[in-house]
MARDO-718076 format. One record per residue (C-alpha): residue in one letter; residue number from 0; x, y, z. Coordinates in nm, 4 decimals. Layout:
MARDO-718076
("A", NUM, (X, Y, Z))
...
***
This chain:
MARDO-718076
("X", 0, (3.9973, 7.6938, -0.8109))
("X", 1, (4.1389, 7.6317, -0.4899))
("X", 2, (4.3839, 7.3248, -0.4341))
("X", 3, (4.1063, 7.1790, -0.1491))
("X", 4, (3.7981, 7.2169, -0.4233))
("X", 5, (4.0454, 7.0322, -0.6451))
("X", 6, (4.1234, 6.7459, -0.4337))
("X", 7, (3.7301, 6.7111, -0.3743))
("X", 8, (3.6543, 6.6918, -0.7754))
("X", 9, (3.9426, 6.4035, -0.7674))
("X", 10, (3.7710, 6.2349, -0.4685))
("X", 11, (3.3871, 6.2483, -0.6595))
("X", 12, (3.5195, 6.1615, -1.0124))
("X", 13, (3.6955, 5.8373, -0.8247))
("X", 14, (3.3890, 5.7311, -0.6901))
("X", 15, (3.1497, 5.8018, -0.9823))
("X", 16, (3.4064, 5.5578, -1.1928))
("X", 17, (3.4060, 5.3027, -0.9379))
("X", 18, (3.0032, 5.3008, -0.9651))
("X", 19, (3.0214, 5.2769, -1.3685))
("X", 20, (3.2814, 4.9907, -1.3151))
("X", 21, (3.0383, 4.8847, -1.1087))
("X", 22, (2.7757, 4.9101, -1.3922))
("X", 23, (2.9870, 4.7430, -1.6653))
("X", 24, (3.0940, 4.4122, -1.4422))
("X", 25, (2.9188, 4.4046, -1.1314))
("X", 26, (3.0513, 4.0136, -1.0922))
("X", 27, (3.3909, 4.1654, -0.9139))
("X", 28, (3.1955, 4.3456, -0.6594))
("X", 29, (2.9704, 4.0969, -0.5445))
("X", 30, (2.9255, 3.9838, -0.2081))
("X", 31, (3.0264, 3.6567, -0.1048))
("X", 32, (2.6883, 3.5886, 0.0065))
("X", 33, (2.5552, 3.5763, -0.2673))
("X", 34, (2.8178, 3.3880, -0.4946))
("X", 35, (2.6150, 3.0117, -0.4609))
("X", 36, (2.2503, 3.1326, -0.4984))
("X", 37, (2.0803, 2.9482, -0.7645))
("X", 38, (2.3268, 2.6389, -0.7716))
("X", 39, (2.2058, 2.2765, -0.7335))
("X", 40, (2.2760, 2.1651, -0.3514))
("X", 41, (2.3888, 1.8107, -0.4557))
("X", 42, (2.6045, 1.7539, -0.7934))
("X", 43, (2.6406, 1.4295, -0.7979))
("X", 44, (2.3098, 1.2929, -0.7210))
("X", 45, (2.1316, 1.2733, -1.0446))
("X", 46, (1.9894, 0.9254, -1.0418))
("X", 47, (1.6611, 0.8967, -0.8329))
("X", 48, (1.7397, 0.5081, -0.8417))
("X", 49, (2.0889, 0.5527, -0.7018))
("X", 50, (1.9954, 0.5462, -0.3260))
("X", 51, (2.0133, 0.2601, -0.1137))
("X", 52, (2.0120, 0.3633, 0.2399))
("X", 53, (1.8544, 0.6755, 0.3881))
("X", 54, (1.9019, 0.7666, 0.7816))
("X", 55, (1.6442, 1.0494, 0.9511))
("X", 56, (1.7929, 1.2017, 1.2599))
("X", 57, (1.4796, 1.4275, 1.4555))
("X", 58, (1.5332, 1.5561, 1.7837))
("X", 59, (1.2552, 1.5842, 2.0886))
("X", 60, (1.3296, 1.8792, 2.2932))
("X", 61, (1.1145, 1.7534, 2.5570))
("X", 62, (1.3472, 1.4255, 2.6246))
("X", 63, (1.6814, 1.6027, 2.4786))
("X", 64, (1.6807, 1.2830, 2.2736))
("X", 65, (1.8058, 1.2258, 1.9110))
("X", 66, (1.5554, 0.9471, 1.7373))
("X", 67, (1.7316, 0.8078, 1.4134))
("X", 68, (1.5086, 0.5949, 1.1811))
("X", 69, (1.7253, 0.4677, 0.9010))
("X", 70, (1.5997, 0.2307, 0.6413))
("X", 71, (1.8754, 0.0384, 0.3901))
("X", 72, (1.8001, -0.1669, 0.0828))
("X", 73, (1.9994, -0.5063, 0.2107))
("X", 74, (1.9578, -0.9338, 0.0952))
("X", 75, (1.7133, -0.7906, -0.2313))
("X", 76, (1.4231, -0.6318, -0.0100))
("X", 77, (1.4581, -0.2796, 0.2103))
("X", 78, (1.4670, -0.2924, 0.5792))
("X", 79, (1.4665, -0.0871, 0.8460))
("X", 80, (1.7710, -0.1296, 1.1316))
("X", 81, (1.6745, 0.1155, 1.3626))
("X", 82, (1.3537, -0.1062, 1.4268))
("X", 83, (1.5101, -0.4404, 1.4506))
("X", 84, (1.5138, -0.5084, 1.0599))
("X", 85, (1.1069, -0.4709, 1.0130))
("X", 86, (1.0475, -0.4872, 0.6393))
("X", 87, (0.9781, -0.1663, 0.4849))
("X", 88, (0.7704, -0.0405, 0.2306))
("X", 89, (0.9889, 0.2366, 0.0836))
("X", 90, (1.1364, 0.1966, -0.2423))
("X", 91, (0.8387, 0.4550, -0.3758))
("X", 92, (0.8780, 0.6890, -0.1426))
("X", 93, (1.2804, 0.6845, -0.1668))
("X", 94, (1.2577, 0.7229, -0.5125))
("X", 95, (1.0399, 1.0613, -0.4753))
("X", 96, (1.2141, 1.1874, -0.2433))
("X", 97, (1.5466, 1.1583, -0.4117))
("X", 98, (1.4240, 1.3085, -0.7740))
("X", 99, (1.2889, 1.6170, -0.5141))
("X", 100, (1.6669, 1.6136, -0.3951))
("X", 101, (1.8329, 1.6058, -0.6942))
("X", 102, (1.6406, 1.9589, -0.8157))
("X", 103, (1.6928, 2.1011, -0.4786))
("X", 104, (1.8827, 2.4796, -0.5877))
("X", 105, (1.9791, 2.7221, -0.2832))
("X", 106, (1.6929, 3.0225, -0.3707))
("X", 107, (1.8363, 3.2424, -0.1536))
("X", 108, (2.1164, 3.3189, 0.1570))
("X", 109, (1.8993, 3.3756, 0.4596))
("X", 110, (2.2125, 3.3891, 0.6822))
("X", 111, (2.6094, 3.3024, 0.7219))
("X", 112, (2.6010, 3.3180, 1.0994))
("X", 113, (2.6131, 3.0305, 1.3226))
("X", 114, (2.4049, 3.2271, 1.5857))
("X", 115, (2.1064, 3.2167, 1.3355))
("X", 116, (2.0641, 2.8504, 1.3305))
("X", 117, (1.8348, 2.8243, 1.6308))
("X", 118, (1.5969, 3.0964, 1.4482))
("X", 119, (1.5473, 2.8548, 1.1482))
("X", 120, (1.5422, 2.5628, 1.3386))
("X", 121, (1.8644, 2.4261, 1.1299))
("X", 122, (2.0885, 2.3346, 1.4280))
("X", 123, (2.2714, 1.9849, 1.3801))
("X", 124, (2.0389, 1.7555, 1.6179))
("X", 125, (2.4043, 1.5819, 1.6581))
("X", 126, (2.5542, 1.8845, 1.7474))
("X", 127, (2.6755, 1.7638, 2.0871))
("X", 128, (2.8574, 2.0929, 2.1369))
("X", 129, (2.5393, 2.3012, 2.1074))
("X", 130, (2.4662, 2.5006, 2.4109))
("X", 131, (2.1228, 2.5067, 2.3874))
("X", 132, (1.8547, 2.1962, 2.3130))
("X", 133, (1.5882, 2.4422, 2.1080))
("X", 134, (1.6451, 2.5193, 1.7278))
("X", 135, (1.7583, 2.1568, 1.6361))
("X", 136, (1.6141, 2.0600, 1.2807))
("X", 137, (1.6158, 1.7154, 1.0992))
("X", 138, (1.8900, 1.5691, 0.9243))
("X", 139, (1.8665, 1.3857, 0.6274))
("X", 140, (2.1656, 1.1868, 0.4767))
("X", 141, (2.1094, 0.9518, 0.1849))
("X", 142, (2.3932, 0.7034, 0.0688))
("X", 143, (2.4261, 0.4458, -0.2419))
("X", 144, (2.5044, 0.1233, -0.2752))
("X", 145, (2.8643, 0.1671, -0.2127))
("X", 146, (2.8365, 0.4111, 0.1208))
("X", 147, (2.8975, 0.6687, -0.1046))
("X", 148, (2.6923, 0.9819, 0.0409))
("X", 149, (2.4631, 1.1357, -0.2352))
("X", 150, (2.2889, 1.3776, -0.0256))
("X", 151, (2.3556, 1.5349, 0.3949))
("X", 152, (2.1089, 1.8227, 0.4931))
("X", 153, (1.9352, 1.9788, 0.7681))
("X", 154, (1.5893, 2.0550, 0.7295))
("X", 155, (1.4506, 2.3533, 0.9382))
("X", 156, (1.1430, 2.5418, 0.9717))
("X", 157, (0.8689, 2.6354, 0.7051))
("X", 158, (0.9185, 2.9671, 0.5310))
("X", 159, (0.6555, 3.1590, 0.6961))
("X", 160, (0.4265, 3.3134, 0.4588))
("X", 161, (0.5322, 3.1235, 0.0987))
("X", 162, (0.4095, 2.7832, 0.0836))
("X", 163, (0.6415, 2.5056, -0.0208))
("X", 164, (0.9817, 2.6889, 0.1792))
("X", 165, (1.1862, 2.5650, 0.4138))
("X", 166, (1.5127, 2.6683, 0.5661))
("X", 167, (1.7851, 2.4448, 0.4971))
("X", 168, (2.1678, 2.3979, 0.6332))
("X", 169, (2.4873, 2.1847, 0.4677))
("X", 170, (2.6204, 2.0186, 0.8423))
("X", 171, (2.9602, 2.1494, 0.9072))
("X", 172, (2.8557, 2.4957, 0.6981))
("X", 173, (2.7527, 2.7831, 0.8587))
("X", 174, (2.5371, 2.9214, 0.5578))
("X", 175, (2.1974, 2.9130, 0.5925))
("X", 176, (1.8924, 2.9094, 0.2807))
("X", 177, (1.5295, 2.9360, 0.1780))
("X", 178, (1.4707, 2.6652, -0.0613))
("X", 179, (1.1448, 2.5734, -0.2605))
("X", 180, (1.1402, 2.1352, -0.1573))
("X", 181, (0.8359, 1.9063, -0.2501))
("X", 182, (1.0949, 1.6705, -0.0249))
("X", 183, (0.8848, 1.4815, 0.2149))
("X", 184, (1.1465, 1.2880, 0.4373))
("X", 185, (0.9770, 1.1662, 0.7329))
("X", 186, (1.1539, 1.0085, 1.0694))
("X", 187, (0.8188, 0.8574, 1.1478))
("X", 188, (0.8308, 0.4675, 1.1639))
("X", 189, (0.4515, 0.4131, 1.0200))
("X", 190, (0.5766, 0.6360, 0.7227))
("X", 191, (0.7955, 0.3623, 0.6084))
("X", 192, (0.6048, 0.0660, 0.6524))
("X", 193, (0.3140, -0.1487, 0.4506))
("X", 194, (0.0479, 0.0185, 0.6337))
("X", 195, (-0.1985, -0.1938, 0.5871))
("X", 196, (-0.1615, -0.4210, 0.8665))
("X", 197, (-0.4714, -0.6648, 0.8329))
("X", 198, (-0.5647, -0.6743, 0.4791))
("X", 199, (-0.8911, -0.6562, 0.5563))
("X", 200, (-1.1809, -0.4057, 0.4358))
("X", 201, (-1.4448, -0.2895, 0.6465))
("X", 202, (-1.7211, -0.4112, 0.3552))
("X", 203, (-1.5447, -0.7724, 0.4526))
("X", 204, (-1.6307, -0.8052, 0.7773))
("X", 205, (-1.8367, -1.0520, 0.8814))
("X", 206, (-1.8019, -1.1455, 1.2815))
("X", 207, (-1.6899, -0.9002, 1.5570))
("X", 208, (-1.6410, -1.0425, 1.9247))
("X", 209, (-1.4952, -0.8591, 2.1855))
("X", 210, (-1.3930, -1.0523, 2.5138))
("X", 211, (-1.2852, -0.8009, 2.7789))
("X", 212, (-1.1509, -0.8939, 3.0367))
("X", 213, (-0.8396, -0.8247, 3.2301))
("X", 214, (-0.5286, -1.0800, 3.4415))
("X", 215, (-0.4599, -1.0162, 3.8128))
("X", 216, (-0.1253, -1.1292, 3.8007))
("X", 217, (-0.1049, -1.1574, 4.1748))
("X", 218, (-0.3881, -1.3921, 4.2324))
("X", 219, (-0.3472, -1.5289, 3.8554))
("X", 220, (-0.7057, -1.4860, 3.7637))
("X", 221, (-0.9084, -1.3879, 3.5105))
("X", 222, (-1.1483, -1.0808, 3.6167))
("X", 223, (-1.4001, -0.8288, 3.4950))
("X", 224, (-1.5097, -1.0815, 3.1935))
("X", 225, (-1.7405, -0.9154, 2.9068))
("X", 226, (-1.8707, -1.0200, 2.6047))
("X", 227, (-1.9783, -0.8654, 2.3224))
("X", 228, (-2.1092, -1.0157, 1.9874))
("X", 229, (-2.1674, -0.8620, 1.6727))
("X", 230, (-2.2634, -0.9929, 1.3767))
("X", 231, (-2.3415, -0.8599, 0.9920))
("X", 232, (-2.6402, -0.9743, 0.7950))
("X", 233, (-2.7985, -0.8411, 0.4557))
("X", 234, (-2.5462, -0.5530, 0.4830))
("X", 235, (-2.6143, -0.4275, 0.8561))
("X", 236, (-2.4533, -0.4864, 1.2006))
("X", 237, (-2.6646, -0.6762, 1.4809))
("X", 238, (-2.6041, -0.6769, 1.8585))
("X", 239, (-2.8693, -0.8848, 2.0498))
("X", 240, (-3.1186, -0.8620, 1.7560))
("X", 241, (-3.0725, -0.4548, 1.7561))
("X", 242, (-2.8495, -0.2466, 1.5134))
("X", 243, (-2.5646, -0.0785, 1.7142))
("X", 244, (-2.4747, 0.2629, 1.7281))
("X", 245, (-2.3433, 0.3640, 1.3964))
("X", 246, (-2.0544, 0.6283, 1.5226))
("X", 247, (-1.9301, 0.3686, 1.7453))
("X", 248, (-1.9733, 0.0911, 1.4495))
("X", 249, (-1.7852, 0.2909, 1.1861))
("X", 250, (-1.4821, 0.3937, 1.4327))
("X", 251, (-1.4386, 0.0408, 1.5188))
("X", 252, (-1.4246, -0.1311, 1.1693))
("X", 253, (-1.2321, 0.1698, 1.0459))
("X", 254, (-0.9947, 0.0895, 1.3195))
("X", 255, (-0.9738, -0.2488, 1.2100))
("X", 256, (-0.8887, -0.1532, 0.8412))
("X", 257, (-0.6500, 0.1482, 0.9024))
("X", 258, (-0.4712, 0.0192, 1.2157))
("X", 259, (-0.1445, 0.1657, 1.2854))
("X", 260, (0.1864, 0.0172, 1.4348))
("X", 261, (0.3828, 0.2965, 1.5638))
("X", 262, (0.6499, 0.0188, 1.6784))
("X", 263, (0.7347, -0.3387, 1.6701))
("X", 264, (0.9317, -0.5606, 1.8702))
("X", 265, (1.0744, -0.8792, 1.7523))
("X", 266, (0.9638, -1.2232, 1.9015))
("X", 267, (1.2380, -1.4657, 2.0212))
("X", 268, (1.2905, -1.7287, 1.6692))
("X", 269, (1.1897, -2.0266, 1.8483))
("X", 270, (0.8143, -1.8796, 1.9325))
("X", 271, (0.7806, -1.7385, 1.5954))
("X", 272, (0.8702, -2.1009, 1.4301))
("X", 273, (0.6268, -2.2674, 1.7159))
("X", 274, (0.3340, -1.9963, 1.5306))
("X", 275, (0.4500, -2.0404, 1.2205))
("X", 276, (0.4376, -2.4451, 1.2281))
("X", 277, (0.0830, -2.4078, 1.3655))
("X", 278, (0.1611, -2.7059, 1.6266))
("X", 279, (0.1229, -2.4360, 1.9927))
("X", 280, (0.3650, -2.2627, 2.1400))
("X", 281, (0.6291, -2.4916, 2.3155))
("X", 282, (0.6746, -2.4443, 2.7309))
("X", 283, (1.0017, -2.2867, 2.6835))
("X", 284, (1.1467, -2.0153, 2.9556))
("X", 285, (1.2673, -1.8128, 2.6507))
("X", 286, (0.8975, -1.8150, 2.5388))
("X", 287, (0.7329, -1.7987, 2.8602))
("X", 288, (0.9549, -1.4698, 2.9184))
("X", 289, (0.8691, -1.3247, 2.6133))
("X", 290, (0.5161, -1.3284, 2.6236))
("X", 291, (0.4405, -1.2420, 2.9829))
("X", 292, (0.6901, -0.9214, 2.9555))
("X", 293, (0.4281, -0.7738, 2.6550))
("X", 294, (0.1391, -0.8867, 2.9127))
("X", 295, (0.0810, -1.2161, 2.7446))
("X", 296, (-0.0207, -1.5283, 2.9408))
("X", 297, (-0.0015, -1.8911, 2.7571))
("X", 298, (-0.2154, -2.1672, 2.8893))
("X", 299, (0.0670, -2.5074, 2.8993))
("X", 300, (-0.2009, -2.7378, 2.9326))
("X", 301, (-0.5401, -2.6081, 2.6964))
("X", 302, (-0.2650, -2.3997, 2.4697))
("X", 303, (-0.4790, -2.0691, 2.5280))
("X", 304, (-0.3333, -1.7532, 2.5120))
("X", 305, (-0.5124, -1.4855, 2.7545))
("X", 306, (-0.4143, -1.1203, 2.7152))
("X", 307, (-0.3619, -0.8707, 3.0322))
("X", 308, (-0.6196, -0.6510, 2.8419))
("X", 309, (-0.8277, -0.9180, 2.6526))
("X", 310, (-0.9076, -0.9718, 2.3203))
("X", 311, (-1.1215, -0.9487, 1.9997))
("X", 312, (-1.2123, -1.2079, 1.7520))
("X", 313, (-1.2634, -1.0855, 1.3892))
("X", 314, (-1.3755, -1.3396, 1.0730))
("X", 315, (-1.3793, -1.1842, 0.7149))
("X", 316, (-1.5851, -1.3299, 0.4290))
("X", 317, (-1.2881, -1.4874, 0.3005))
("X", 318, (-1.2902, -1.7284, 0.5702))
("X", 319, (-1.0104, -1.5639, 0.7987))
("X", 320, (-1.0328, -1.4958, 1.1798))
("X", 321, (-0.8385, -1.2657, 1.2796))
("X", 322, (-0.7006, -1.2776, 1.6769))
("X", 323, (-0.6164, -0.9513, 1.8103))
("X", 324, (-0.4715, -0.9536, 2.1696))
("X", 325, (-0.4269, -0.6451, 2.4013))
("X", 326, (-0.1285, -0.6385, 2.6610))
("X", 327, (0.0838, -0.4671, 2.8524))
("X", 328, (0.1614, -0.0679, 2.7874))
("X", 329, (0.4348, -0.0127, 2.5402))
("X", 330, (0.7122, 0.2245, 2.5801))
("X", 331, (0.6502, 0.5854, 2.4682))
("X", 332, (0.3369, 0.6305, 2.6152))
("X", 333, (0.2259, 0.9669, 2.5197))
("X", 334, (0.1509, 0.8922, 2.1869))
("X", 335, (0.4064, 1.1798, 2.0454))
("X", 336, (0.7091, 1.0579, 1.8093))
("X", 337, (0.9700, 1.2994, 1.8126))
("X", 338, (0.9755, 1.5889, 1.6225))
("X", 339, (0.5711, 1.5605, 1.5983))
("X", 340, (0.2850, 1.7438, 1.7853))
("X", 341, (0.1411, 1.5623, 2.0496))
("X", 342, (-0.2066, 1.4281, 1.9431))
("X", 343, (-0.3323, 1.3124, 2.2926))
("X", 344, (-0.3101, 0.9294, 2.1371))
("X", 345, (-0.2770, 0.8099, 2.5184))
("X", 346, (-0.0765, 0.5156, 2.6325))
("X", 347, (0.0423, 0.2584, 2.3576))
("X", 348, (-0.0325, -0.0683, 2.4044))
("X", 349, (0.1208, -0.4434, 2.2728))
("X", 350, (-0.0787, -0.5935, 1.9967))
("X", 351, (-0.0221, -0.9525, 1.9360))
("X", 352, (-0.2271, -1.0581, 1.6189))
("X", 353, (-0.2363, -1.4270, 1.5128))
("X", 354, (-0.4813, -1.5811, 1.2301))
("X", 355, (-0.6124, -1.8866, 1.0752))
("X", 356, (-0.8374, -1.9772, 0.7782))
("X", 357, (-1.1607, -2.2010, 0.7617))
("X", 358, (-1.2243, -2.3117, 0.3863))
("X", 359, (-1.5905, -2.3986, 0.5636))
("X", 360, (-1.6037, -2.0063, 0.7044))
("X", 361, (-1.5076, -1.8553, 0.3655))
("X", 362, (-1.8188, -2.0486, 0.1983))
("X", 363, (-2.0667, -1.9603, 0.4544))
("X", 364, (-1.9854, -1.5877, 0.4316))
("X", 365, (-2.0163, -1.6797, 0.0788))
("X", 366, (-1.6588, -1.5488, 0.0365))
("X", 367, (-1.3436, -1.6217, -0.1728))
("X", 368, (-1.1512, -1.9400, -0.0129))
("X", 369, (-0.8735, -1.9436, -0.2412))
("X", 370, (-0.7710, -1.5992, -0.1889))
("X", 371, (-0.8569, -1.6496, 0.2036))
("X", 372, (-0.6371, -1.9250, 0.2225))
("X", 373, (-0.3374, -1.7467, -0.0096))
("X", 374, (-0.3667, -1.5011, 0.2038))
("X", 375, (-0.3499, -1.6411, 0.5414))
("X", 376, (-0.0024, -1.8033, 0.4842))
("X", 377, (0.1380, -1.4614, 0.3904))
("X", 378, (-0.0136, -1.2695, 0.7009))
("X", 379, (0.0606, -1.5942, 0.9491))
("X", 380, (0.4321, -1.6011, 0.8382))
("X", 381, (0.4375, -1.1821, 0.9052))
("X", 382, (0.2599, -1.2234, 1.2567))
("X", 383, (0.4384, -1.4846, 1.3779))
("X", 384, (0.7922, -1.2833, 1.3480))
("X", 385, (0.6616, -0.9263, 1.5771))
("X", 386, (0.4773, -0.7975, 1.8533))
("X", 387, (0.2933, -0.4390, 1.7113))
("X", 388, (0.2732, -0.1651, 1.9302))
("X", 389, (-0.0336, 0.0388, 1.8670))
("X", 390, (-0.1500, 0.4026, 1.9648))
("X", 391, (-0.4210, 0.3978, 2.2928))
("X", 392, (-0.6372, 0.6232, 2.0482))
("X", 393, (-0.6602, 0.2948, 1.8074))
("X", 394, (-0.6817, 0.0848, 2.1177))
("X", 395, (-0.9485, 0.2637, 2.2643))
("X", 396, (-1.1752, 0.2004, 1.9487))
("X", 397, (-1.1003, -0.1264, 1.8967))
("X", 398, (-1.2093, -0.1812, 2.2606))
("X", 399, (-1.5849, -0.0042, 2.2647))
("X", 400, (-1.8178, -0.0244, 2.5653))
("X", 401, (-2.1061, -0.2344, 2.5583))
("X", 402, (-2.3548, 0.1131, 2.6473))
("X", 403, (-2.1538, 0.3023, 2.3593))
("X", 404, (-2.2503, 0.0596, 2.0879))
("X", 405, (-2.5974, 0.0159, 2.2239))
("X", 406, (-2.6467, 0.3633, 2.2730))
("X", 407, (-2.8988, 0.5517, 2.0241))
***
């Protein structure tokens, strides 16, 4: 046997006992990739009560904008700061999101290299040293009572193919992972919120009018008036002694029970006291300003209210009417919250909303007056505090044509 033959037997038993090695404890060989798949993303969070603040950070690549919603458990009720302190309805939804979180386990390494991040949609949305504004994801940091942080993600893009996946980044780590999350954290302000903004179902409707009209603000009159009355009796709508069209009946009184604020804005504290105390609104600058920037114009002398975009009177069986007044167009426009698809809601419009109870209305609609009148006080004192901002898709139904409702 020559000494080069030799040398090659040495070479192939080496590597045939590196492979058995391999075989017997395969633990010293393994990548580094590898080494955290299967482990729990966040060890200390184990109590799905624990959380007391939560902050959503979605980016809009149209706008290069970072929209935070955050929503903190403060003074024995939850809030949310990033929308001037509106009350929220979250302690639920918090608490099902963070038992999701505390089972979240990295399935598996999709990638260790920063350059990946765009792909799966898990760059930082904070990441002001990012060179490019596409592949930003959401990020999702939950704290406890103490500002102690239980949980700090980035949520990217669905796995595609396998239901249920989404890519997921640790900030300030470069490793990337597919992970199995029934997580549903959402940055969208009506997520968050009692959504049920009247209290009012459509089978307790008793008394639609809609007064359209609009304000020319440079002549300061009142133009383009229209009325329309509708009225329900032995079960069915009426218009002028005719039954309206029923598409454009449902979409209305749907829109009345599943209206949607996609913002608020807070009224100055002296005009929500003057609502609250049921005594007019007082001839203040401060609330003279406030109104007529939302497109709101009070009478001093009757006490009226007019509206740049008119208004609709609604009475439940209860004995509650129900004032809904249309201004001026709201910020954000488009109708698409960051982060979300645009669904062609149109311009957004103010939404002032005041009410009052009539023990003498509740027994002619043959209706409930103690629970009317219970539940008057609670809506007044929540309407007297914000102006709503609604989407132009809800304002559009709530503001039919006379020849759509009349229509067969």
């Amino acid at each position: 046997m020559s000494e080069t033959t030799r040398t090659l037997y040495f070479v192939l038993a080496a590597v045939v006992a590196a492979g058995l090695a391999v075989a017997v404890d395969p633990s010293k060989t393994t990548p580094d990739i590898f080494d955290d798949v299967g482990e729990v993303f966040f060890e200390g969070f184990s109590d799905p009560q624990a959380p007391r603040s939560i902050e959503v950070i979605d980016y809009d690549e149209s706008t290069a904008t970072a929209t935070p919603l955050k929503v903190e458990f403060r003074d024995n009720k939850w809030l949310i700061p990033s929308h001037h302190g509106y009350p929220a309805d979250a302690e639920e939804r918090l608490a099902t999101t963070a038992a999701a979180l505390i089972e979240l386990r990295k399935d598996r390494v999709v990638s260790d290299l920063v350059q990946d991040h765009a792909e799966y949609l898990v760059v930082d949305p904070l990441d002001g040293q990012a060179t490019s504004l596409a592949g930003r994801g959401k990020r999702v940091k939950i704290l406890d009572g103490d500002s102690n942080v239980l949980a700090d993600f980035i949520v990217g893009k669905q796995v595609d193919g396998k239901f249920g996946y989404r890519y997921m980044r640790v900030p300030g780590q470069k490793r990337t992972y597919e992970v199995k999350t029934e997580a549903d954290v959402s940055a969208r302000f009506q997520d968050w919120i009692e959504t049920d903004l009247l209290k009012v179902s459509p089978f307790d409707l008793r008394h639609i009018e809609i007064n359209s009209y609009t304000i020319n603000e440079r002549l300061g009159r009142i133009e383009n008036r229209r009325k329309t009355t509708l009225t329900k009796k032995d079960n069915k709508w009426q218009l002028a002694g005719t039954e309206p069209n029923s598409d454009t009946m449902s979409d209305l009184t749907t829109a009345l029970d599943k209206l949607r604020i996609v913002d608020v804005q807070p009224k100055p504290d002296g005009l929500s006291a003057d609502l609250k105390a049921r005594q007019g609104i007082q001839p203040t600058r401060e609330n003279f300003r406030s109104l007529q920037g939302k497109g709101f114009f009070p009478n001093p002398y009757t006490g009226q209210i007019l509206s740049n975009e008119g208004e609709m009177i609604v009475d439940s069986k209860d004995g509650l009417r129900y004032v809904l007044r249309f201004g001026e167009i709201a910020p954000g426009g488009s109708g698409q919250e960051a982060g979300q698809p645009d669904e062609g809601e149109g311009e957004r419009r103010y939404l002032m909303v005041t009410v009052d109870f009539s023990e003498s209305r509740a027994e002619a609609y043959e209706g409930d007056a103690e629970k009317g009148r219970e539940l008057s006080e609670e809506l007044r004192a929540r309407f007297a505090e914000w102006y709503y901002v609604i989407s132009g898709a809800d304002f559009g139904k709530l503001r039919p044509a006379r020849s759509d409702l009349t229509r067969s």
